[in-house]
N, C-alpha and C positions, 0 to 999 in steps of 0.2 A: 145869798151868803149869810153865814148867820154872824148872827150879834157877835159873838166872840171871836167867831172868826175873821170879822171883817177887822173887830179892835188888835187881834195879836198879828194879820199883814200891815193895817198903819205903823205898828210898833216898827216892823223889819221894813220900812221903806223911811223911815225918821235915822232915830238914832236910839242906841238901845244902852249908851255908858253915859255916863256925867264929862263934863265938858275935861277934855285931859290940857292939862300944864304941860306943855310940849317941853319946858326951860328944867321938867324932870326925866327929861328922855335924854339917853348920853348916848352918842351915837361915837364910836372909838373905831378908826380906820386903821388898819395894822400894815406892813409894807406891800404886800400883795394886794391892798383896796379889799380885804374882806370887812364889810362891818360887821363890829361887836358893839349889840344894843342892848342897853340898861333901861330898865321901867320899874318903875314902883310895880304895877299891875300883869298880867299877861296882855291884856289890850294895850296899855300906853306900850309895851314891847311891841307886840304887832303892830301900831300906831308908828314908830321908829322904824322895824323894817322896811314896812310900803314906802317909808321917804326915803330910805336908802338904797332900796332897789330901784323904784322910780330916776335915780341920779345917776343911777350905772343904765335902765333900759328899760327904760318907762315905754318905749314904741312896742315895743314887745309886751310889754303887761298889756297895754290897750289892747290885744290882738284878741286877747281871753274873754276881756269882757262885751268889745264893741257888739258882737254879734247877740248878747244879751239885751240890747235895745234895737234890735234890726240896722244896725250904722255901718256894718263890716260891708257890705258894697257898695257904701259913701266913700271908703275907704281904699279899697281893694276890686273896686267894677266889680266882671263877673265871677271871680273867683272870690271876692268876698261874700257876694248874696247869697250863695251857696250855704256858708255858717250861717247867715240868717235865716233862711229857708228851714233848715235843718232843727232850727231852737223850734219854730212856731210848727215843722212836723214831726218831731219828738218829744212835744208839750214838755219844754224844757220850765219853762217859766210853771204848770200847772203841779208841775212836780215839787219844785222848788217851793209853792205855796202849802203844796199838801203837805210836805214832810219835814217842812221846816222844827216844828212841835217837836221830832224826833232828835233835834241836836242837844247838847244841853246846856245850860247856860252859858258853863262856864265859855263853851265855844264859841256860842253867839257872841258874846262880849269880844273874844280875840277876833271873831269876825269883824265886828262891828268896829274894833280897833284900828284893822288894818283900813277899811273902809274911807274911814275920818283920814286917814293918812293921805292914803292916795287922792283923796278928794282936796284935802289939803294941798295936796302939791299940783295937783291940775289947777288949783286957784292963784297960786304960787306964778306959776309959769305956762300962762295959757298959749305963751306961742310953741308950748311942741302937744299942745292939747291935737289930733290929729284930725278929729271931724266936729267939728261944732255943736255945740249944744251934748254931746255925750258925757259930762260933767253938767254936775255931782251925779254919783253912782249910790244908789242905796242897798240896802244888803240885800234885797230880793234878786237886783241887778246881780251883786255877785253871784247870790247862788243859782240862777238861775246859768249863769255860763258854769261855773264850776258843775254844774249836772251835767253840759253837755262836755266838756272836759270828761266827765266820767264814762260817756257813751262812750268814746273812742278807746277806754281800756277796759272796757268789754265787748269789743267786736261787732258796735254796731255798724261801722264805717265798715268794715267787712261785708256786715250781710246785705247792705244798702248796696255795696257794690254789684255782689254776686246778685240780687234781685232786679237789679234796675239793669246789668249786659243779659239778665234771663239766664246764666250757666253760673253752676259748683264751682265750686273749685277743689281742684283732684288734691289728693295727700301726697302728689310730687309737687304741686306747685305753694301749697302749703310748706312742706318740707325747706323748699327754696327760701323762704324768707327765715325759714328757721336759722339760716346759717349767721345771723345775726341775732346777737342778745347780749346777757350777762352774764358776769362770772360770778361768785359767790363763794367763799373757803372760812372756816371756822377749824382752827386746830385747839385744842386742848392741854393742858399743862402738861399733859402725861404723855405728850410725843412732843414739847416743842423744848429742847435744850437748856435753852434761859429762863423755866421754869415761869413762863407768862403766855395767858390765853391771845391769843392771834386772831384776827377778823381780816376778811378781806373782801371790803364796799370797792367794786370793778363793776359799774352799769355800763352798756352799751346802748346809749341813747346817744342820737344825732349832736354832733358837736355845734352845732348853732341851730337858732329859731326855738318858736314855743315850747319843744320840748327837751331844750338842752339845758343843761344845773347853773346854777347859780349859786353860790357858795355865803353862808352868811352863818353868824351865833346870836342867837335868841337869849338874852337873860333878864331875870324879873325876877322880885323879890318874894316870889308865890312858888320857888321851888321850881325854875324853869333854866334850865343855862343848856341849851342845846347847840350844838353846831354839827351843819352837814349841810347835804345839797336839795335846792326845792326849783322847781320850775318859776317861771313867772306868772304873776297872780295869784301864788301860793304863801297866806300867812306865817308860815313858818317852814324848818326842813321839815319832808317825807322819809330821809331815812339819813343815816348819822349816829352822832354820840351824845350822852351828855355822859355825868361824873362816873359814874353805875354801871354801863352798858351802853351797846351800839346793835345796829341792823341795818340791815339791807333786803334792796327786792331784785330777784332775777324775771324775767317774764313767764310764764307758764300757759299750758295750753288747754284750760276745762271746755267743755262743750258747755259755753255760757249763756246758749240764746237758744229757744225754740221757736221754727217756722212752720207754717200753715196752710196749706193749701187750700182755700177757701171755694165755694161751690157757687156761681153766679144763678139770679135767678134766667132765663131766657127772656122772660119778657119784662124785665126790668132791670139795667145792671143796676140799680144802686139797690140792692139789697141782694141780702149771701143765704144759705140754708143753715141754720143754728136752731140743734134741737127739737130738730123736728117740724120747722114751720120758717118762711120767708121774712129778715129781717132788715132793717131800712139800716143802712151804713151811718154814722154820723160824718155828715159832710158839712164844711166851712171852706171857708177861702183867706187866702193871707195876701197882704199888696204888700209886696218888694220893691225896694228904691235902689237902685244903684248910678255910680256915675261911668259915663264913658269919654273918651276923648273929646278934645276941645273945650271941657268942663260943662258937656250939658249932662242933667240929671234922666233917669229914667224910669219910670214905673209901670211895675207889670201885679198881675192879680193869679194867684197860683191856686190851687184845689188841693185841700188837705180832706183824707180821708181815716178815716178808723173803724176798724171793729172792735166788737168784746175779745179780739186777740189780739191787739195792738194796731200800729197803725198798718195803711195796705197800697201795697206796689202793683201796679200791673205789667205784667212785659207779655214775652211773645207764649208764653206755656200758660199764663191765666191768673189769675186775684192768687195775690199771698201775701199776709200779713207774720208779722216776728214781735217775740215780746224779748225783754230784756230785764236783766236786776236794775239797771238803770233810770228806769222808769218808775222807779218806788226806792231810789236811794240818793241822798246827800249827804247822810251818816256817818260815811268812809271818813273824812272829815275829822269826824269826833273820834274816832278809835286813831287814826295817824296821831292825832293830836294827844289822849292819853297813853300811845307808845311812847313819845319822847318824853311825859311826864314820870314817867314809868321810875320806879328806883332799885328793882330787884327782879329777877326771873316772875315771882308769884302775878307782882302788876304788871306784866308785860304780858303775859297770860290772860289776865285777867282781859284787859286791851283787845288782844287778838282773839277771844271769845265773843265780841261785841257782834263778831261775823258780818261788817257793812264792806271792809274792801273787796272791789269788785272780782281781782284775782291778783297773781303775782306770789312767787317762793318766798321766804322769808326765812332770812339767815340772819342769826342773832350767837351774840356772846359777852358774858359782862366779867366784873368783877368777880365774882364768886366761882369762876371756872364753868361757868352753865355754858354749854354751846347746843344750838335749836335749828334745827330746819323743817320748815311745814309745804308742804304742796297747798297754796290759800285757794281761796277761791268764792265765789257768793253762786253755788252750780244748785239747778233746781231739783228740787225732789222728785225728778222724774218714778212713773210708777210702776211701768214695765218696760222692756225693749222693742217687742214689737210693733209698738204703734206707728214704728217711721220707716220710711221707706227712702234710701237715700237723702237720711237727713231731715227731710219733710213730713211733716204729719197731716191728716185731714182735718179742716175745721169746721167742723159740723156739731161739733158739741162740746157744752163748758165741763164734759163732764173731766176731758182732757189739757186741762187749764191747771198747770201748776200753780197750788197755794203754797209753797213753803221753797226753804233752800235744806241745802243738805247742812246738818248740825256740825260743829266746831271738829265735835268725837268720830265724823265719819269720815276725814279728811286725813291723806299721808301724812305723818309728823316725825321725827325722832328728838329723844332729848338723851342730850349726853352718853354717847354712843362710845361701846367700850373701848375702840382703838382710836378713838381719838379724835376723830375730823370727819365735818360734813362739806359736802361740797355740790354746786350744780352750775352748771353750764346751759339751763335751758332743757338737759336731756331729759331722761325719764325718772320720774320720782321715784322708780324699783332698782335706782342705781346710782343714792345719795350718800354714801358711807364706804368703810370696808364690805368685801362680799361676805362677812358674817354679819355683818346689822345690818345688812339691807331690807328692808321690807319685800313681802311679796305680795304682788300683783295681783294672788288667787284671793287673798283677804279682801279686796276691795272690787265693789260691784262698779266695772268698768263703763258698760253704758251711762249710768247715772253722770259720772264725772267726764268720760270719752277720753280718759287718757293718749294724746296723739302722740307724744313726747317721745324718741327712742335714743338711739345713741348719734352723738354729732364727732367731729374732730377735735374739739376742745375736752369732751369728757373723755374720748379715746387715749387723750393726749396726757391729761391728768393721771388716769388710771395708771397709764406707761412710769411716769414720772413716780408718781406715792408709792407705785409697790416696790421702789428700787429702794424703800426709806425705811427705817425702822424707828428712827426720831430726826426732827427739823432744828435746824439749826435757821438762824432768819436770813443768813447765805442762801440755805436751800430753800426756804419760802420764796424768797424775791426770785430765783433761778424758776421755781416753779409759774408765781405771778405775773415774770414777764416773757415766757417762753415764746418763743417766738419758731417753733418749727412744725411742721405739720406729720402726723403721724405716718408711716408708711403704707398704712391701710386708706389712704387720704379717700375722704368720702367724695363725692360733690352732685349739688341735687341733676336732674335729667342727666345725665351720664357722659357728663362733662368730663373726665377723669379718660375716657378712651383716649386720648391722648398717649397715655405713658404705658397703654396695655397693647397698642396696636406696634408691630413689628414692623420695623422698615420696609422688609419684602413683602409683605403683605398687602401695604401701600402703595394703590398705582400712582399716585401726585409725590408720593416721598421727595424723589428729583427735584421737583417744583420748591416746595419747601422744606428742602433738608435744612437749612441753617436753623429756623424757626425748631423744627423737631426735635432738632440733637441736641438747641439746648432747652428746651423742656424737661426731653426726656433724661439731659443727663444733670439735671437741679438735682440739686440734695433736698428740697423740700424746705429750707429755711429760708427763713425773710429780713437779713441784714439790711440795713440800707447799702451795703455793696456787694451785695449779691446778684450774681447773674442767673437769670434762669426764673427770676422772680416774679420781673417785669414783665416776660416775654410769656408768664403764665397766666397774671392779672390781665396783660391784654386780650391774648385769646380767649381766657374767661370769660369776661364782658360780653365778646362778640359771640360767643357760642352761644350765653343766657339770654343774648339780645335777638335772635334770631327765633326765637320762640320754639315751634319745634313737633307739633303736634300731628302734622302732616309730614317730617324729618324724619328720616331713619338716625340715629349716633352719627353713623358713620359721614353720612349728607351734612350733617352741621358741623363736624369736626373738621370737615372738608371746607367748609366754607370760611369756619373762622380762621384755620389758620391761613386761605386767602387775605383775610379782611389782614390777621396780625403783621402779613407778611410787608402787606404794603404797609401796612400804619407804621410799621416800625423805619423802614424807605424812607416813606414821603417824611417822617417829623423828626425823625434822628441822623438816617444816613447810614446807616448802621445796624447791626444785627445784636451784637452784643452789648447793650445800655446794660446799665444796672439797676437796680432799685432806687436810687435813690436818683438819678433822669427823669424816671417817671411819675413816681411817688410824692410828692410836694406839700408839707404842710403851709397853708401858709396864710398870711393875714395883712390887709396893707403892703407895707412894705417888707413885709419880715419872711419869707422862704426856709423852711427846713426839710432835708430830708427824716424820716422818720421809716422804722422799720413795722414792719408785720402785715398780715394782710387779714383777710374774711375767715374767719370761724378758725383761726388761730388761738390760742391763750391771751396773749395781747394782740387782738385784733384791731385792724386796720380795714377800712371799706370804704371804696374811694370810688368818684367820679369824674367823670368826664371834662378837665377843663381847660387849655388854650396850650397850643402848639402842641395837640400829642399827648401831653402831659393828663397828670391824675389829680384828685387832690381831698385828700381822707374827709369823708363827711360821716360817717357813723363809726362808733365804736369806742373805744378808751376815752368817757367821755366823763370821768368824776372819779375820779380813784382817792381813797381813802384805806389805809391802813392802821386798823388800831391794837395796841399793846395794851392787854390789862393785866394786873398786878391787882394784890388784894383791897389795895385802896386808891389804886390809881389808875387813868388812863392815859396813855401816849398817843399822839394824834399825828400822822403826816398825809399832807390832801396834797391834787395837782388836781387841775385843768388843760383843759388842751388850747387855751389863748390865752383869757386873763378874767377878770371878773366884770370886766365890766364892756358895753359896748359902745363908748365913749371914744371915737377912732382918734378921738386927740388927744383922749386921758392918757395919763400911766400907768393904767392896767388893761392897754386895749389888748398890748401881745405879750405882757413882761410876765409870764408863768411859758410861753411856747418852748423855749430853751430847755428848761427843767422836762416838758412832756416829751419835746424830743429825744432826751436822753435818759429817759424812763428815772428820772431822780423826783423827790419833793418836797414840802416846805415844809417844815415845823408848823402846828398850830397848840394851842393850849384853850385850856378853859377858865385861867387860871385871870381873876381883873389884874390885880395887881402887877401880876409878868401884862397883859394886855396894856393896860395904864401907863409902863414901862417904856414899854416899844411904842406905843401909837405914831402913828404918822399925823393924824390930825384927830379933834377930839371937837364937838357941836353937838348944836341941838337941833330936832328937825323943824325949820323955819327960816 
């Protein structure tokens, strides 16, 4: 290691600010338990949120990083080793050192802020510390999981899967997960009545666990007053408002990883053919700890491999290694971070030129009437099409080793689009706009990026709704935002939807289960929480998707689920006719709501499996933020789908549920002095 190298990792495993006055950090709790944190600095601000989040759900921050020490299967057995394993074969930590250099100060410092914090409060209260000794955390530790946080939204938990079962995965079963994401709507002064730009922040992330929102405002005397929603172990929000402007991310779908099909030698597997000549693998070993029952410890010794194409799996088809942007980024980071600093269109621009997030849509609208949508992405400069064959390349030479990504200027984008409003559901980037601004598909060289993205229910549903409009009133916005009915062309992946196409007489089983049928088939497609025909849809849904299907004809699984719907409806109700709101259950502790909508609706709803029959929504409307901007102002109303905090005794464990269930939300501002006003409690963190 060199001299300077070695001095600037002592630096990021120390501490890299001056000792912070904790008695200058205002940490201002509003009725909802959101904190609004004040710092002189951006770090003493970051230094304040890690103690405020820590208070609402420190168990869940530790989840991020534990695995950045190998502790996550001291923690979690064998499903924790797993994230450890995972750091030390995706040279999480080696990345994290490489590319450290690449942030910039000012970030390090809001790193190193939050850092001091959290380490703070694990010294604070060592008894919800969760594994011993995983305290103090130095910032290498952060970045080091924050990398691997970054693998999983670029697809490497993807390709790890599809490598390690040895099979693809087809563009239906793709398709399938598709039916879940985000929403994203940007209207324009010039279609919205009350003469103010509209945004609309609708993420469909999992309503609980690592990667559900957490609601907080950021402010510091350095030009920072942000509020919106961030995961945990995240210094500040990812997407939000401050004075100026707001944005949001929908998920999108670039072809972000290339794999390899590497050539063994025969009389040695540890080396591949590269360029012409037999080369030696770099191979290491990693010792994993975890615990198992009865509290005895266990440790095992694992074999990590790599090539000059990333690291290498073997299954039942032969060596194949995958590279990733992930592997060369912690960066993402510092451009999140000058988005929220951002005060105008030009630096928010400027921000999203930095090109480090790893992908994800980005819909923006400020002050000044700008409204933006970009198809993002960090997708390699691939150099021709041909070299792959179902996905897979040969690895036989670096001459096919992508050096670069594709540039800022060769990515989908629109800015201020004449009829007014951009919008995306997850679907295709060649269908963000009216049909006169839409971009076309023949301009963009499709391999490079792999455009998978086509039309879902949600855009179909949209579409249905905007062209009936010729300007919005925020009646018609919110009518649009929380729609809740499925378009008549209802898609659904594997050919779930025979259902409503197959004719009674047509069906020899009809008899068997006419009651289940007639009312499927005679549902109007909306999802009230008293609706019938709803329930009896979500169930045989599940069981149809649950039944796989690949050996199935349509008809064979259709057949079977509405078996499985017939009894389930029997044995747990008694009855044929439930309604949505029987099955559907939001709920938490002791709090139960019905709540309407269901998968790959407008306001979607996507639920599982949980006691007596019942459902119980785990993805989907899971941070909703609506903002109002005016020329010098912005209007703020946010909901959750529990509360902010995970505190099962506090008073924000379910006190926003009511508001989610009735699609209503709360006032927030940016404003201290209204904040200062209202507070419910007002400290410092210590």
């Amino acid at each position: 290691m060199k001299p300077y190298t070695l001095i600037f990792y002592l630096v990021l495993c120390t501490s890299l600010c001056a000792q912070i006055d904790v008695n200058q950090i205002d940490i201002y709790r509003d009725n909802y338990g959101v904190p609004h944190i004040y710092g002189a600095t951006d770090e003493a601000a970051a230094y304040g949120l890690a103690w405020a989040h820590a208070e609402d759900d420190f168990e869940t921050i530790q989840y991020t990083f534990l695995p950045s020490k190998g502790l996550m299967g001291m923690h979690a057995g064998k499903d924790g080793v797993i994230m450890d394993y995972l750091v030390e074969f995706l040279r999480c930590r080696k990345t994290a050192l490489a590319h450290a250099k690449d942030l910039s100060p000012e970030v390090l410092k809001v790193i190193d802020g939050y850092v001091a914090g959290i380490n703070a409060y694990a010294k604070t209260f060592p008894d919800q510390v969760l594994v011993k000794n995983s305290f103090p955390m130095t910032v290498m530790d952060y970045l080091t999981g924050y990398n691997l946080v970054i693998h999983f939204f670029s697809d490497t938990g993807d390709i790890l899967g599809e490598l390690m079962s040895g099979s693809n995965k087809s563009v239906q079963e793709e398709m399938e997960e598709k039916t879940i994401g985000s929403n994203a709507f940007a209207f324009s002064r010039k279609i919205m009545e009350h003469n103010k730009t509209v945004l609309n922040v609708n993420t469909h992330q999992p309503l609980e666990g690592p990667f559900s929102w957490y609601e907080a405002h950021i402010n510091s005397d350095e030009d920072w007053n942000l509020l919106g929603g961030l995961f945990p172990g995240s210094p500040f929000p990812m997407i939000g408002a401050n004075e100026h402007l707001g944005w949001t991310h929908t998920y999108n779908y670039p072809d972000l990883i290339d794999v390899y099909q590497l050539k063994i030698n025969p009389k040695n597997e540890h080396q591949y053919w590269m360029d012409g000549k037999w080369v030696s693998f770099e191979e290491s070993s990693v010792k994993l700890k975890f615990k198992i029952k009865m509290g005895f410890n266990i440790k095992v010794k694992k074999k990590l491999i790599w090539s000059a194409f990333g690291p290498v799996i073997k299954n039942k088809k032969g060596y194949f290694a995958f590279y990733s942007n992930a592997f060369e980024n912690i960066a993402s980071i510092d451009e999140w971070y000058h988005m929220g600093k951002a005060k105008n269109w030009d630096e928010f621009e400027a921000a999203l030129k930095m090109m480090t997030v790893p992908r994800f849509n980005v819909m923006y609208a400020d002050c000044d009437d700008r409204i933006f949508w970009m198809n993002n992405g960090l997708v390699p400069d691939r150099i021709s099409e041909g070299e792959r064959v179902n996905g897979v390349m040969k690895g036989e030479s670096t001459e096919i080793l992508q050096e670069g990504y594709l540039p800022y200027e060769a990515l989908p984008k629109l800015l201020d689009p004449p009829h007014g409003y951009l919008f995306n559901t997850n679907n295709t980037p060649f269908n963000s706009a009216h049909k006169e601004d839409n971009l076309q598909e023949s301009d963009f060289t499709a391999f490079q990026i792999g455009f998978k993205e086509s039309e879902n229910n949600r855009s179909t549903r949209f579409m249905q709704l905007i062209d009936t409009k010729e300007s919005l009133s925020m009646e018609d916005f919110f009518s649009i935002k929380y729609d809740i009915q499925y378009p008549d062309s209802l898609w659904t992946p594997s050919g779930a939807n025979i259902v409503f196409k197959t004719a009674p007489v047509a069906y020899s089983n009809y008899n068997k289960y006419k009651e289940v049928v007639d009312l499927i088939q005679g549902w109007d497609k909306r999802a009230d929480t008293t609706s019938i025909g709803a329930a009896q849809w979500a169930i045989y849904y599940n069981y149809y998707l649950g039944l796989g299907g690949k050996e199935l004809l349509p008809e064979e699984r259709m057949d079977r689920a509405l078996k499985s719907t017939d009894k389930h409806l029997m044995k747990y109700f008694g009855r044929y006719d439930i309604q949505l709101r029987d099955y559907q259950i939001h709920r938490r502790g002791n709090k139960h709501l019905a709540v309407p909508g269901l998968t790959d609706m407008i306001a979607a709803m996507t639920s599982t499996s949980f006691e007596k029959g019942t459902a119980k929504p785990m993805h989907g409307e899971s941070y909703i933020m609506i903002l109002q901007f005016t020329n010098d102002a912005v209007e703020i109303e946010t909901v959750l789908p529990y509360g902010n905090s995970r505190n099962a005794n506090g008073p924000h464990y379910t006190d926003q549920m009511q508001m989610y269930a009735r699609q209503e939300r709360k006032t927030m501002t940016l404003n201290r002095s209204l904040i200062e006003k209202t507070a419910t409690s007002h400290y410092h963190p210590k």
